[in-house]
ROZADREN-657724 format. One record per residue (C-alpha): y, z, x; residue number from 0. Coordinates in Angstrom, 2 decimals, always signed. Each point is the difference from the previous one (the first is absolute). Layout:
BEGIN
         Y         Z         X     k
         Y         Z         X   NUM
...
END
This chain:
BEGIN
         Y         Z         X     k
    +35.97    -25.44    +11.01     0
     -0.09     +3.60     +1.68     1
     -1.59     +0.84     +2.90     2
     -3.69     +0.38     +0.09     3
     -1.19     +3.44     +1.08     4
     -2.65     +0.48     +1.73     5
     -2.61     +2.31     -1.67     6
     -2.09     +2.62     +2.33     7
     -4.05     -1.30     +0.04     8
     -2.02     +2.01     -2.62     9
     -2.93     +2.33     +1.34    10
     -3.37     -1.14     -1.04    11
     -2.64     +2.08     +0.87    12
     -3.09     -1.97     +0.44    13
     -3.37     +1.50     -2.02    14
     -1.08     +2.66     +1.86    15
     +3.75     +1.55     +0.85    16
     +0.40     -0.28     -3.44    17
     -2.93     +2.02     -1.74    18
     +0.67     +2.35     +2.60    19
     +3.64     +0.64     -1.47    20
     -0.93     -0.67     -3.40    21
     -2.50     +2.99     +0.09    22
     +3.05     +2.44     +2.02    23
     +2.40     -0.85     -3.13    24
     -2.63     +0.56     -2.27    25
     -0.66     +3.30     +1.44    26
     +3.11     +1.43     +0.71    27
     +0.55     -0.97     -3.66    28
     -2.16     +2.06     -0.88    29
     -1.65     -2.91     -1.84    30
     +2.56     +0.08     -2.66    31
     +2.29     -2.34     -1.45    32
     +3.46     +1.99     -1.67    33
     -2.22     +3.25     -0.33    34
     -2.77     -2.29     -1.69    35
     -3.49     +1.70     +1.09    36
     -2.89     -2.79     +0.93    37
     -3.48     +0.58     -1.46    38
     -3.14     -1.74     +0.39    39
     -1.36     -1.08     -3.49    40
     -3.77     -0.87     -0.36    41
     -0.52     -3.19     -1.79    42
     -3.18     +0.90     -1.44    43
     -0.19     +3.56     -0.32    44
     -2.42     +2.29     +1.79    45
     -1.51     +1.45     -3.40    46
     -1.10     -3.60     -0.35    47
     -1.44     -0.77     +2.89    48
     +2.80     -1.24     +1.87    49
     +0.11     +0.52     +4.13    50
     +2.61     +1.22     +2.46    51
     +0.31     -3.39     +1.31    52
     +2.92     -2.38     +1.06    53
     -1.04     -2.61     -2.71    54
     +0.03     +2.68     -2.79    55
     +3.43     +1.85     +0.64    56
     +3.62     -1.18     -0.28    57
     +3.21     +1.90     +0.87    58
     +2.12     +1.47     -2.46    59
     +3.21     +1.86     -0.39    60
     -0.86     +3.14     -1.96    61
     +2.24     -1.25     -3.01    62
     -2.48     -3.31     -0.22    63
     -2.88     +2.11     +0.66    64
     +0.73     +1.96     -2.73    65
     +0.53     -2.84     -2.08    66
     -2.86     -1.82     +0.73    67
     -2.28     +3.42     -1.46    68
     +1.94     -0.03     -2.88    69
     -0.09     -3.96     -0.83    70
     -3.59     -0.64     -0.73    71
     -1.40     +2.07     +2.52    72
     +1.15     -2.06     +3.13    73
     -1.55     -3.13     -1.18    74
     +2.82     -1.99     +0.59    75
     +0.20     +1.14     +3.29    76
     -3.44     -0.78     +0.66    77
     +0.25     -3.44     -1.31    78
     +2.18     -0.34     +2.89    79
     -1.97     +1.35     +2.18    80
     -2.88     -2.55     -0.77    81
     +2.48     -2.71     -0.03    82
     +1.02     +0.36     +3.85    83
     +3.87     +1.21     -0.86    84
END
């Protein structure tokens, strides 16, 4: 059997030092993902009654969001929405 190497101790950032990062990443990102634009999709829309709130919109890549209008109107993506994922 070979030597066993040591391996260096992995940073973990505890909650707060973490979110803190996260959110510098994210920006200097530009919140993108490979040139991927992120949009904020209302679950149910405005023009029926649906609010600005947290519970009511969802995050979407602009290739999703797109989707989502096309399929159905965004149901689908409302049914998620009102099931928590």
């Amino acid at each position: 059997m070979g030597k066993l190497r040591q391996r260096k101790p992995r940073l973990k950032l505890d909650a707060k030092q973490y979110r803190l990062l996260r959110e510098e990443v994210l920006r200097r990102d530009g919140w993108r993902c490979y040139g991927a634009i992120l949009e904020v999709h209302h679950g149910k829309f405005r023009s029926r009654l649906g609010g600005d709130t947290a519970e009511n919109l969802i995050t979407l890549c602009i290739d999703c969001h797109r989707a989502g209008h096309r399929v159905g109107g965004g149901s689908a993506l409302t049914a998620s929405i009102e099931d928590g994922q």
